[in-house]
TIMAR-896309 format. One record per residue: residue in three letters; x, y, z of N, C-alpha, C in turn. Coordinates in Angstrom, 2 decimals. Example, Ala and Ser with C-alpha at 12.3 -4.5 7.8 and 13.67 -1.06 7.14 Angstrom:
BEGIN
+--------+---------+---------+---------+---------+---------+---------+---------+---------+---------+
! residu !      nx !      ny !      nz !     cax !     cay !     caz !      cx !      cy !      cz !
+--------+---------+---------+---------+---------+---------+---------+---------+---------+---------+
!    ALA !   13.19 !   -5.69 !    7.80 !   12.30 !   -4.50 !    7.80 !   13.20 !   -3.30 !    7.80 !
!    SER !   12.85 !   -2.25 !    7.08 !   13.67 !   -1.06 !    7.14 !   12.90 !    0.03 !    7.87 !
+--------+---------+---------+---------+---------+---------+---------+---------+---------+---------+
***
This chain:
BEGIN
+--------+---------+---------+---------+---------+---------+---------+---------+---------+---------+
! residu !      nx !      ny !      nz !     cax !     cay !     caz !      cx !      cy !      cz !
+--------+---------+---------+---------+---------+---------+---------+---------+---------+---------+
!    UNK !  -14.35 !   18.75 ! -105.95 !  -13.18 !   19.18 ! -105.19 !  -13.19 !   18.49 ! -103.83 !
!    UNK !  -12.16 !   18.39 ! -103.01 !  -11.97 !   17.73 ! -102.18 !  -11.07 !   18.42 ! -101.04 !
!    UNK !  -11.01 !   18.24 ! -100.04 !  -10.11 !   18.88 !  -98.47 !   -9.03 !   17.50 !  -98.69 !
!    UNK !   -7.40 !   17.96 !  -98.98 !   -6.82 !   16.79 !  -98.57 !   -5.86 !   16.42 !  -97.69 !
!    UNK !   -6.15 !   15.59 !  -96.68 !   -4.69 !   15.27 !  -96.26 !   -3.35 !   15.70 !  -96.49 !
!    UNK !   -2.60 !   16.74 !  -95.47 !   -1.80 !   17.30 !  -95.40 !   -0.77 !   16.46 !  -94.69 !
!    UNK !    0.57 !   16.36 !  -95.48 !    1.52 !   15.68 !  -94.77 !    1.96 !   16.41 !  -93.53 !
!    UNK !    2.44 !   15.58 !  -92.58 !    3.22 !   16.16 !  -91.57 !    4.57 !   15.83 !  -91.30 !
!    UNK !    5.55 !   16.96 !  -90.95 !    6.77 !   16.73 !  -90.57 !    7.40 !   15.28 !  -90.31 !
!    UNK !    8.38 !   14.95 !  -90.66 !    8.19 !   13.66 !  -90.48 !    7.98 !   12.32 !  -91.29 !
!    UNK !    7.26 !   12.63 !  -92.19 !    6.32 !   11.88 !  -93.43 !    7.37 !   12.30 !  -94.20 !
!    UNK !    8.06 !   10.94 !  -95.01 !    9.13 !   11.00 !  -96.24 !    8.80 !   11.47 !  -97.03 !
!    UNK !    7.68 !   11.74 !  -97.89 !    7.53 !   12.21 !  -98.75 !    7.43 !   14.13 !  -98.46 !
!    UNK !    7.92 !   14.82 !  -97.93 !    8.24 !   15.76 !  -97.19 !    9.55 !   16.04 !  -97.96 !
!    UNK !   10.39 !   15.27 !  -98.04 !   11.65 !   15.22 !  -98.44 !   12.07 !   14.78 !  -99.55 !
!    UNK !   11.03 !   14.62 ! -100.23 !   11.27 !   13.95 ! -101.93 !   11.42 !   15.02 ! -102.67 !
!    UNK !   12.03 !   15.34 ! -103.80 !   11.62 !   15.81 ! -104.91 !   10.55 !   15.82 ! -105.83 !
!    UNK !   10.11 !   16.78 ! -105.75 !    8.64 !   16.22 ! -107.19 !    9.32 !   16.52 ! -108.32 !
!    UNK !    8.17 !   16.04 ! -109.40 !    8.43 !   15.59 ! -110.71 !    8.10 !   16.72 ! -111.50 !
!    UNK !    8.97 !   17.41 ! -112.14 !    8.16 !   18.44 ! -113.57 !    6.67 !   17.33 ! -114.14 !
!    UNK !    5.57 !   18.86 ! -114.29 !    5.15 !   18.57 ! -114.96 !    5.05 !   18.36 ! -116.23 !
!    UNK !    4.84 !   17.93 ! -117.24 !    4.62 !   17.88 ! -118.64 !    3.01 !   18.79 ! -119.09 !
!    UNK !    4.02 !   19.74 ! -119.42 !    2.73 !   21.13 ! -120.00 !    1.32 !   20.35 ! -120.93 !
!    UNK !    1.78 !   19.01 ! -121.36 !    0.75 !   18.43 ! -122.45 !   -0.23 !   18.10 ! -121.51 !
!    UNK !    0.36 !   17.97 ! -120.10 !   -0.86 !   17.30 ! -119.04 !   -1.70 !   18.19 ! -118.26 !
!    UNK !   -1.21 !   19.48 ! -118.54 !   -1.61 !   20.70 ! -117.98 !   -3.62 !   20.29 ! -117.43 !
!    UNK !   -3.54 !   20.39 ! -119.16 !   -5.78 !   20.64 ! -119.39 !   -6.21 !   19.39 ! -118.47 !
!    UNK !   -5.49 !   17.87 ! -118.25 !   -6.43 !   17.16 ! -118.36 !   -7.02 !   16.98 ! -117.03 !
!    UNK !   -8.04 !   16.39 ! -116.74 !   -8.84 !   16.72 ! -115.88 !   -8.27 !   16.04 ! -114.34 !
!    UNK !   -7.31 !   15.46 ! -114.62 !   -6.16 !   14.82 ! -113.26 !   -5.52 !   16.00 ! -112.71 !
!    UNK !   -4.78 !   16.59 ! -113.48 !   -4.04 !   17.88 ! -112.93 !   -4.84 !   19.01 ! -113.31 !
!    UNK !   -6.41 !   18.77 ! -113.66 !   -7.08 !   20.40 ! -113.15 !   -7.93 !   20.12 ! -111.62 !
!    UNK !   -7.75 !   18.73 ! -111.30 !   -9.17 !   18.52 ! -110.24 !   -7.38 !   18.50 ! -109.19 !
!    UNK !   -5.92 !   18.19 ! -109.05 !   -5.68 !   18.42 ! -108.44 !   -5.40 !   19.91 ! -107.66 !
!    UNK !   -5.09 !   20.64 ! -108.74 !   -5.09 !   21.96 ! -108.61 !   -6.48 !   22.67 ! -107.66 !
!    UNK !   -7.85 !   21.93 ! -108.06 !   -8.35 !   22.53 ! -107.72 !   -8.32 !   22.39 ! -105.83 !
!    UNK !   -7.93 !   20.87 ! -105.84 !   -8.23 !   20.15 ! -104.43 !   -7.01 !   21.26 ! -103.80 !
!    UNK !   -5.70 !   21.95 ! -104.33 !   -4.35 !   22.04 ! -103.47 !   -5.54 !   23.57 ! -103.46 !
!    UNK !   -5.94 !   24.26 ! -104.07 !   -6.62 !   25.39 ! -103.49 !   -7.65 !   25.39 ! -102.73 !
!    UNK !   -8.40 !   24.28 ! -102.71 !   -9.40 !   24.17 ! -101.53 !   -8.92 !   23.51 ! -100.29 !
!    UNK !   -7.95 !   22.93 ! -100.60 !   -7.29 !   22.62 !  -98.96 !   -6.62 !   23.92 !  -98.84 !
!    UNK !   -5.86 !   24.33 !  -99.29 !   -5.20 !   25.67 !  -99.33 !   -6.22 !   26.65 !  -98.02 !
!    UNK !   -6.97 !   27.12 !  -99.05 !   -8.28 !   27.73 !  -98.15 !   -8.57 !   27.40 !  -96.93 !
!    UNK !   -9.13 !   25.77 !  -97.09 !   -9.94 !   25.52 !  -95.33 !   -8.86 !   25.37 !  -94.21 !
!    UNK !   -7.56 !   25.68 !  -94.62 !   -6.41 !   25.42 !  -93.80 !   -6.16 !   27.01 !  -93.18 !
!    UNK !   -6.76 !   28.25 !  -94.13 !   -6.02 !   29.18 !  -94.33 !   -4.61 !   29.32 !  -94.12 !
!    UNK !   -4.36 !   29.13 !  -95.31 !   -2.85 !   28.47 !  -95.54 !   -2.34 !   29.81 !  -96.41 !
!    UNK !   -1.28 !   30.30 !  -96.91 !   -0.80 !   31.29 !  -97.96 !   -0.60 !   30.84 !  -98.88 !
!    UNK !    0.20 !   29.41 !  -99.08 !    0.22 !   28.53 ! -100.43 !    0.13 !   27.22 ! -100.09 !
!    UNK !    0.60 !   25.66 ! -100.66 !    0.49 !   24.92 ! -100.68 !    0.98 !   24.21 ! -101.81 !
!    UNK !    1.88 !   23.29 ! -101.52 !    2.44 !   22.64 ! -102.37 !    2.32 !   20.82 ! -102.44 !
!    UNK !    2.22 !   20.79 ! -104.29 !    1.76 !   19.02 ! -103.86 !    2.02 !   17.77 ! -103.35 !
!    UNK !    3.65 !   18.12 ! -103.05 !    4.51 !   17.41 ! -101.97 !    3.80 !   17.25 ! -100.68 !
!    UNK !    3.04 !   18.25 ! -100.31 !    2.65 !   18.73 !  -98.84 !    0.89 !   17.32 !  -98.68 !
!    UNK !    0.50 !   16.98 ! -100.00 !   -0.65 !   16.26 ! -100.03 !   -0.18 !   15.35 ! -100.88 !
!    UNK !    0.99 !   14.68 ! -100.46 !    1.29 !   13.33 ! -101.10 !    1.38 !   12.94 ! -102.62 !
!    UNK !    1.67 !   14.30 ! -103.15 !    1.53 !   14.15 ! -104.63 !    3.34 !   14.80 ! -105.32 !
!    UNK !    3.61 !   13.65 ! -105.94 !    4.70 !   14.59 ! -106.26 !    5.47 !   15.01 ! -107.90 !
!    UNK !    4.31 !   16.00 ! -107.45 !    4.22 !   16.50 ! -108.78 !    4.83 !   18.28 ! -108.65 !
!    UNK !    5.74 !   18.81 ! -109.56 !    5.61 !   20.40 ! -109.54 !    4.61 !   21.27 ! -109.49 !
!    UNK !    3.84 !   21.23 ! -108.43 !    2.43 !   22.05 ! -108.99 !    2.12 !   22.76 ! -107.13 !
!    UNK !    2.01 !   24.28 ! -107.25 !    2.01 !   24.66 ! -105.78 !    0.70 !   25.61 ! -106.39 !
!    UNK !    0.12 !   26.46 ! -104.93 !   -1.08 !   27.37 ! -105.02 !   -0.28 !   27.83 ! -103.99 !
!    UNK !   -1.00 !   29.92 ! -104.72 !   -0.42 !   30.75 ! -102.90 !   -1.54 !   31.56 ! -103.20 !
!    UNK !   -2.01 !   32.32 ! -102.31 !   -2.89 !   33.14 ! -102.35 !   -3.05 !   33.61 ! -100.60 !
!    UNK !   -3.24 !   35.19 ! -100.58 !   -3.69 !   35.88 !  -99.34 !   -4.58 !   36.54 !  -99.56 !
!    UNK !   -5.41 !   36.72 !  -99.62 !   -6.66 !   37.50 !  -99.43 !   -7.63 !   37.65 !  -98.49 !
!    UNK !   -7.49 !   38.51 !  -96.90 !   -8.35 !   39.03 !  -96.22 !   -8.30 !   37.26 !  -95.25 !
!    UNK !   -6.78 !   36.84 !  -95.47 !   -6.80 !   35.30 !  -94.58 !   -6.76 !   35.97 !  -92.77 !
!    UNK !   -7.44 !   35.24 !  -92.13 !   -7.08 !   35.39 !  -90.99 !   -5.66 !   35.07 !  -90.11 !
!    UNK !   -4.83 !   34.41 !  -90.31 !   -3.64 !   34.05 !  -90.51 !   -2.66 !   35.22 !  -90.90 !
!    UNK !   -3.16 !   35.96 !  -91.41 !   -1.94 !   36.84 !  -92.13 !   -3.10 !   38.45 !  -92.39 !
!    UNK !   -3.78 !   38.47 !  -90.91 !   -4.31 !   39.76 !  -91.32 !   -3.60 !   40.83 !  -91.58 !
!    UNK !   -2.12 !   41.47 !  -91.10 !   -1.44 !   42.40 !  -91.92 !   -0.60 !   42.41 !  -93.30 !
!    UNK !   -0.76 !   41.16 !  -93.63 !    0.26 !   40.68 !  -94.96 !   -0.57 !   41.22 !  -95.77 !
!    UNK !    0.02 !   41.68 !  -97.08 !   -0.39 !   42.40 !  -98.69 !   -0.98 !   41.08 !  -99.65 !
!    UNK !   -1.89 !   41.66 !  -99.98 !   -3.16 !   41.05 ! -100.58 !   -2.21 !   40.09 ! -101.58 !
!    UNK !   -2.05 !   38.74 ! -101.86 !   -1.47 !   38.12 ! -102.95 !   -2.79 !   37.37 ! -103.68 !
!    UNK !   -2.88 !   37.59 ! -104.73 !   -3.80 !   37.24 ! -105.70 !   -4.16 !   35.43 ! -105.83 !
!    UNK !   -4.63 !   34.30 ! -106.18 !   -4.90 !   33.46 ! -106.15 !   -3.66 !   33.07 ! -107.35 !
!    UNK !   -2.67 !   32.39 ! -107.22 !   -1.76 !   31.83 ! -108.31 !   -1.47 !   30.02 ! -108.61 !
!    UNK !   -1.64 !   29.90 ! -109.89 !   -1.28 !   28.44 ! -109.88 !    0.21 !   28.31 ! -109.99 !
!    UNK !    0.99 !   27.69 ! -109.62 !    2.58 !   27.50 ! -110.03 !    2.83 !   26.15 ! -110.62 !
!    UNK !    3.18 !   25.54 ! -111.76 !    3.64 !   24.61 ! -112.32 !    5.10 !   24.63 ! -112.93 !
!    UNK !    5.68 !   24.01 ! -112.31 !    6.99 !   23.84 ! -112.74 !    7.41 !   25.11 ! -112.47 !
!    UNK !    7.74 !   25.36 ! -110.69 !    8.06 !   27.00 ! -110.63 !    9.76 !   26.98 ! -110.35 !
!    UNK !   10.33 !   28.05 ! -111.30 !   11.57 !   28.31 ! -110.90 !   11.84 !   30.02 ! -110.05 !
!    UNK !   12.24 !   29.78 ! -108.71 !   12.53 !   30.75 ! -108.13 !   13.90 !   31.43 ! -108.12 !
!    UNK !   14.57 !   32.39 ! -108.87 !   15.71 !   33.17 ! -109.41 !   15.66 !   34.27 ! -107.77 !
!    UNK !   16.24 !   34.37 ! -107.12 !   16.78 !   35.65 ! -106.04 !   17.36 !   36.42 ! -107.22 !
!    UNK !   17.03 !   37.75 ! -106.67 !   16.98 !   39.18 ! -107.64 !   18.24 !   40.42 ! -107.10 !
!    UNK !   18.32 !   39.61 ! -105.67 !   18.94 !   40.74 ! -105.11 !   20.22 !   39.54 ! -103.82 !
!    UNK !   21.07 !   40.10 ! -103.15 !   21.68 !   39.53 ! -101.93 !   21.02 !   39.81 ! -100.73 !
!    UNK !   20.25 !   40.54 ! -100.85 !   19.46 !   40.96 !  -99.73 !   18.46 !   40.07 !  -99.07 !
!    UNK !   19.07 !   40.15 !  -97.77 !   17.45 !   38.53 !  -97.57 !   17.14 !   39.47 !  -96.34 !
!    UNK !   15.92 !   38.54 !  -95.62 !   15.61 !   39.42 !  -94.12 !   14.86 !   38.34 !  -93.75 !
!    UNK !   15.28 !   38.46 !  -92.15 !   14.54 !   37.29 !  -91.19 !   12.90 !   37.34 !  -91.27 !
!    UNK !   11.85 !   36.47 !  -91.22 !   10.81 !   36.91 !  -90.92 !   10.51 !   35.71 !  -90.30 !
!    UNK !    9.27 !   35.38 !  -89.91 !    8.36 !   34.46 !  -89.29 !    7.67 !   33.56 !  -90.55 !
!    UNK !    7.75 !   32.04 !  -90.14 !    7.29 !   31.49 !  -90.72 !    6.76 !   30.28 !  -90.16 !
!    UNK !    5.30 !   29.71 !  -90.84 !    4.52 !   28.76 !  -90.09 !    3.98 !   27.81 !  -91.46 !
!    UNK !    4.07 !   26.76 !  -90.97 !    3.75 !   25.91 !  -92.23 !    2.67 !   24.61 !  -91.96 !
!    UNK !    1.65 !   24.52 !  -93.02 !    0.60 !   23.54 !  -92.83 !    1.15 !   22.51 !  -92.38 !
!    UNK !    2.72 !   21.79 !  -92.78 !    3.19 !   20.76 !  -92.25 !    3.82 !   20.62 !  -91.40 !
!    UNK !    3.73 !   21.62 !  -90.38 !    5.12 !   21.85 !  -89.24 !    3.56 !   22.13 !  -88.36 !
!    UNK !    2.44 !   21.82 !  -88.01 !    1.56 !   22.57 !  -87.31 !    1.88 !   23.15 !  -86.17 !
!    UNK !    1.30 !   24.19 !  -86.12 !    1.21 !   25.11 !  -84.34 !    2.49 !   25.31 !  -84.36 !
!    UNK !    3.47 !   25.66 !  -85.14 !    4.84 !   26.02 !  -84.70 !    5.18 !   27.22 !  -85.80 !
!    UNK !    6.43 !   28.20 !  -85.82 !    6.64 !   29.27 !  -86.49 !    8.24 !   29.69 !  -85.68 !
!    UNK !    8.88 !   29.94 !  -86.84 !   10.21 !   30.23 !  -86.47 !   10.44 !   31.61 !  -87.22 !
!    UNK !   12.03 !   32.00 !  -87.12 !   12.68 !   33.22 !  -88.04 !   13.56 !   32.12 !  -88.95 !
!    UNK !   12.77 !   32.58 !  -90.72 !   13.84 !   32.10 !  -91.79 !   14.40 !   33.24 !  -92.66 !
!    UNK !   15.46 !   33.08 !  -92.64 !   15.83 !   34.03 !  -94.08 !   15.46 !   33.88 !  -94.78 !
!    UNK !   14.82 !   34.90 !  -95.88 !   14.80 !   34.54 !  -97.17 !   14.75 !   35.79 !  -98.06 !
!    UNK !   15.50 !   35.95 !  -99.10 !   15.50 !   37.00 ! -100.44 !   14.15 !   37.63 ! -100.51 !
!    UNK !   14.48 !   39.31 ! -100.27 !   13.94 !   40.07 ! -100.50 !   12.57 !   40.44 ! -101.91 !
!    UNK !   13.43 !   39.69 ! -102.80 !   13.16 !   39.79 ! -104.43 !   13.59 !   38.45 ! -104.53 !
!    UNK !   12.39 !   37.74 ! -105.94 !   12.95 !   37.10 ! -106.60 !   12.18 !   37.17 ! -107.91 !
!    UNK !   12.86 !   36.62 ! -108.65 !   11.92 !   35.84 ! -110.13 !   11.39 !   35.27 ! -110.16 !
!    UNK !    9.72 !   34.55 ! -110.34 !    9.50 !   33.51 ! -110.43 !    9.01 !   33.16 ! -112.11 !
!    UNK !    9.03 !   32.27 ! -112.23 !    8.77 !   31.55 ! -113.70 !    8.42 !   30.20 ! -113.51 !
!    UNK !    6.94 !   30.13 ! -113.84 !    6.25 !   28.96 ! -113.99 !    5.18 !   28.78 ! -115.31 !
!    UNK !    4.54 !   28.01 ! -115.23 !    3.25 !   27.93 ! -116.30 !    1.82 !   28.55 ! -115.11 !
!    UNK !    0.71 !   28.83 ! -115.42 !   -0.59 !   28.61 ! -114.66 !   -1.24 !   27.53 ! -115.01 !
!    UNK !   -2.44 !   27.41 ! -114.24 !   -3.69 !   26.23 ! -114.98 !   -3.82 !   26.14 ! -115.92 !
!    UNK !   -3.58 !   27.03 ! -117.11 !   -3.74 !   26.77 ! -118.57 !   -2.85 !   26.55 ! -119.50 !
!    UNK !   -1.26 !   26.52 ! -118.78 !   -0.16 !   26.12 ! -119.03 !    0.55 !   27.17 ! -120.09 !
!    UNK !    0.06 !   28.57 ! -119.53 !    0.72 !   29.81 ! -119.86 !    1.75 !   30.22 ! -119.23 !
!    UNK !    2.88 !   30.82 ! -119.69 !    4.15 !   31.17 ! -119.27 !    3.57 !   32.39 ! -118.01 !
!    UNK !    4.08 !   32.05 ! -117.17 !    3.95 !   33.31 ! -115.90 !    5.30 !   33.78 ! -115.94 !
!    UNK !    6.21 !   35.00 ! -116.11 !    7.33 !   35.25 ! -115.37 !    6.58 !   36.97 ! -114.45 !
!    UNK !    6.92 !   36.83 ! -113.76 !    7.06 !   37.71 ! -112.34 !    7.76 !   38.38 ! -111.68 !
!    UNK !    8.11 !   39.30 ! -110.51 !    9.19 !   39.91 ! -109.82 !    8.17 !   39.77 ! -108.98 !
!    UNK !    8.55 !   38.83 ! -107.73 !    7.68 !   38.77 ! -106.55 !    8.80 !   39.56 ! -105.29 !
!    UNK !    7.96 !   40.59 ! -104.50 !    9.06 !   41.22 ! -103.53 !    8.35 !   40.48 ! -102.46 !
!    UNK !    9.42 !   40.84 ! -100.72 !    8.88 !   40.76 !  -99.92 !    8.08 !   39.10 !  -99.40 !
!    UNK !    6.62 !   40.07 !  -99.15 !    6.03 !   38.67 !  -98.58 !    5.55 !   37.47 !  -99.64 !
!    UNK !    5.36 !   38.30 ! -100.85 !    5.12 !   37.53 ! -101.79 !    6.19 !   36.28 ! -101.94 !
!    UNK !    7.24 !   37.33 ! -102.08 !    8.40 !   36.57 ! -102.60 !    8.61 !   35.43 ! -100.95 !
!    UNK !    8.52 !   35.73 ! -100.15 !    8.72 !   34.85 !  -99.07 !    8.12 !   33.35 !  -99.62 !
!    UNK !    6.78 !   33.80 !  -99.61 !    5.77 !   32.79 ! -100.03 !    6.30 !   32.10 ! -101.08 !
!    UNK !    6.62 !   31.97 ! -102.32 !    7.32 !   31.82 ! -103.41 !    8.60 !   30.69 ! -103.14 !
!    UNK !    9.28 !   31.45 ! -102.17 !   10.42 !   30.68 ! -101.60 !   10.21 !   29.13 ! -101.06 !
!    UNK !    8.94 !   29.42 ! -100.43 !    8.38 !   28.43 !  -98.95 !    7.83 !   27.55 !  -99.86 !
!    UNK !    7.30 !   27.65 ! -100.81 !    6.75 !   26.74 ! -101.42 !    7.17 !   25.86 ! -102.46 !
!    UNK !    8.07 !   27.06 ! -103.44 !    9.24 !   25.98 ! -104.15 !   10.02 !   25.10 ! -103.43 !
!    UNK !   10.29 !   25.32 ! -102.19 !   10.94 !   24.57 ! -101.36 !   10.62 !   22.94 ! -101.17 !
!    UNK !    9.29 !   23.38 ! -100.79 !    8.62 !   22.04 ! -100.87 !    8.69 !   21.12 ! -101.94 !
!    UNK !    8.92 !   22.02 ! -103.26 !    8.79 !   21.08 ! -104.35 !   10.27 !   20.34 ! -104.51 !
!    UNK !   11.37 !   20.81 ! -103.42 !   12.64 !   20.61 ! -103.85 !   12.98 !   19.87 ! -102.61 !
!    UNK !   12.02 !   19.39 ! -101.81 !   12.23 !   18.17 ! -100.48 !   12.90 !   18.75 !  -99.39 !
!    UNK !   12.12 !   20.35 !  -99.00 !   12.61 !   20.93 !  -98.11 !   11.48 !   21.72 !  -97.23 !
!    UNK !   12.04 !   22.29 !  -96.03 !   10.71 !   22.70 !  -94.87 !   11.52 !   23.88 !  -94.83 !
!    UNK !   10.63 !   24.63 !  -93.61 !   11.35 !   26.01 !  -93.47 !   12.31 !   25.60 !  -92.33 !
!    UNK !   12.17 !   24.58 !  -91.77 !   13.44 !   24.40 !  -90.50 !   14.59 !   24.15 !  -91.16 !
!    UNK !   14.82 !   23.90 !  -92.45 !   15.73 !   23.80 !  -92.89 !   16.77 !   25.25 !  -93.38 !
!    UNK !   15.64 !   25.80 !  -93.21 !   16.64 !   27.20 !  -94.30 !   16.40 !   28.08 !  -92.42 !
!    UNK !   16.30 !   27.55 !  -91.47 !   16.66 !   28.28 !  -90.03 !   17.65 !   28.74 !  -89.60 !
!    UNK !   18.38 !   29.94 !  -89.36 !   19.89 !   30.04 !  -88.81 !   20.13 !   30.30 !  -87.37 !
!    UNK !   18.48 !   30.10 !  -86.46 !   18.55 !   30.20 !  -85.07 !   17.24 !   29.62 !  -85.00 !
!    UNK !   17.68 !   28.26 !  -84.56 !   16.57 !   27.78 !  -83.77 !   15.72 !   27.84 !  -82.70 !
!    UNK !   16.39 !   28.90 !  -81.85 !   16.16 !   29.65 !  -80.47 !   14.63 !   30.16 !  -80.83 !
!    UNK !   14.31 !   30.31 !  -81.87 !   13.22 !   30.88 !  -82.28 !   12.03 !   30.24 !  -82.58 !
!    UNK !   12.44 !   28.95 !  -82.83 !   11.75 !   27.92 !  -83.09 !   10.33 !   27.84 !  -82.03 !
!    UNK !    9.21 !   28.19 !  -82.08 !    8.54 !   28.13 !  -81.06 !    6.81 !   27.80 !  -81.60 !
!    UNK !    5.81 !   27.03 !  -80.31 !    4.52 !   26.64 !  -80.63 !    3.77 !   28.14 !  -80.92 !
!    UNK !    3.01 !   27.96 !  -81.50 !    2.45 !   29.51 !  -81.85 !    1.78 !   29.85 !  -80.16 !
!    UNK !    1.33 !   28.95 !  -79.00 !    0.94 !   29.72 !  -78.01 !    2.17 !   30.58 !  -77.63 !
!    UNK !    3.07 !   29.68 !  -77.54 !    4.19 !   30.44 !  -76.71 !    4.97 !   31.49 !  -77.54 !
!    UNK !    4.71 !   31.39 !  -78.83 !    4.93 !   32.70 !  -79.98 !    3.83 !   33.36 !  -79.92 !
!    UNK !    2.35 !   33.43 !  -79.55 !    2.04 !   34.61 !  -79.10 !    2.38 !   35.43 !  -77.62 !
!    UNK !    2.41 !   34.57 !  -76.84 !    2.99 !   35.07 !  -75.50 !    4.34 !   35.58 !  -75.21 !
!    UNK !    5.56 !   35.76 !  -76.40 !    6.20 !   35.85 !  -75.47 !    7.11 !   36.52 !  -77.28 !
!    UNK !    6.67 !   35.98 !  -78.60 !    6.95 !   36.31 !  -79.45 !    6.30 !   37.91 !  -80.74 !
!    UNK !    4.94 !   38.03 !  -80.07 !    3.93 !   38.32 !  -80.96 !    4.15 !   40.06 !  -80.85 !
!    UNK !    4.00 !   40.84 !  -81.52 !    4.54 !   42.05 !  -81.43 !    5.98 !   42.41 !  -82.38 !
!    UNK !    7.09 !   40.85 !  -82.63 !    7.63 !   41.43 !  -83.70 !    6.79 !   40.97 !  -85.46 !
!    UNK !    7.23 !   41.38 !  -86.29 !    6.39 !   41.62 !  -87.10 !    6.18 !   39.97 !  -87.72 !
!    UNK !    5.07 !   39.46 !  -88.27 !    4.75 !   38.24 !  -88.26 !    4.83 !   38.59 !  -89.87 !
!    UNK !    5.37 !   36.88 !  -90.27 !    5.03 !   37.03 !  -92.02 !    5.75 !   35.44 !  -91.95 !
!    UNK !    4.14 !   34.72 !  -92.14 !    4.58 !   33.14 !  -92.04 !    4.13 !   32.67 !  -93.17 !
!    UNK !    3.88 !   31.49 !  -93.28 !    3.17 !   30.70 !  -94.70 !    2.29 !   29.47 !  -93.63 !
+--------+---------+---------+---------+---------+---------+---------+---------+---------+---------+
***
C-alpha cells in the first residue's frame, strides 16, 4: 500500500470525468492495490472519503469512512465503504447547508447544500451490488465524493461564497456553527 499524491484545486484532472469501472476488473490486483492505496491515503489525510479523480486516477472508484477521525469528532460513525461505479439518487427535496472541507481545496471549508437523503448504488471490493439509503452526514459524504467522480468540487455546488473561508479564520470567527465537512 502506498500514501498518494492528492490533487489540488486547480489540477485538470479535478475536472475530468472518470471512467466506469468494468466489474470483470473488480478482483484484479490493479484495482484491489488501488483501492487499497485511496483508503490509506484516505486515513493519513484523515479525510471522510476520497475519490480516484482526487489521486490522478480516473477511474469510478471512491472510499468514505468516519470512525473516531479527528476531523469530524462530532460526525456519526460511517463504516469503512468501497464505492465503484457509485450512483447517487436524492430521496427527498430537502437539502441543508452544512460545512464542507476537502483534501483538494486544503485549509479551506465553506456552506454547501446538499440532500438530506439519498440512494446510493454501487458495487464494493468484491464487486457486490451495494444499494443503500444514506441520510444526513453520510449522505453529505456520498454527495462530495460522487462529485468528484463527475469533475466537480464543493465550490461548485456553493450558493454563498461569503462563507468561503481558511479553516484558521473558520475557527475564529466561524466555529460554533455546526461543522460537517469532508
Amino acid at each position: 500500500m502506498a500514501i498518494l499524491k492528492v490533487a489540488r484545486l486547480g489540477h485538470p484532472v479535478l475536472r475530468k470525468v472518470a471512467e466506469r469501472v468494468d466489474p470483470a476488473s473488480i478482483p484484479t490486483p490493479a484495482v484491489q492495490r488501488l483501492i487499497d492505496d485511496l483508503i490509506e491515503t484516505m486515513r493519513e489525510y484523515d479525510g471522510a472519503g476520497l475519490a480516484a479523480t482526487q489521486v490522478h486516477t480516473l477511474k469510478q472508484i471512491a472510499v468514505v469512512e468516519v470512525l473516531g477521525n479527528p476531523r469530524y469528532p462530532d460526525a456519526p460513525a460511517v463504516p469503512l465503504m468501497v464505492l465503484v461505479n457509485p450512483i447517487v439518487t436524492p430521496l427527498t427535496d430537502e437539502m441543508e447547508e452544512g460545512w464542507e472541507g476537502c483534501l483538494s481545496v486544503p485549509d479551506m471549508r465553506g456552506m454547501v447544500p446538499r440532500f438530506t437523503s439519498v440512494r446510493l448504488q454501487c458495487l464494493d471490493r468484491e464487486g457486490q451490488t451495494v444499494d443503500v439509503i444514506a441520510k444526513d452526514f453520510f449522505a453529505r459524504v456520498c454527495q462530495h465524493e460522487t462529485d468528484h467522480l463527475n469533475g466537480m468540487v464543493y465550490l461548485d455546488r456553493m450558493r454563498n461564497l461569503s462563507t468561503l473561508s481558511y479553516v484558521a479564520e473558520w475557527n475564529k470567527h466561524w466555529l460554533g456553527l455546526r461543522e460537517q465537512d469532508d
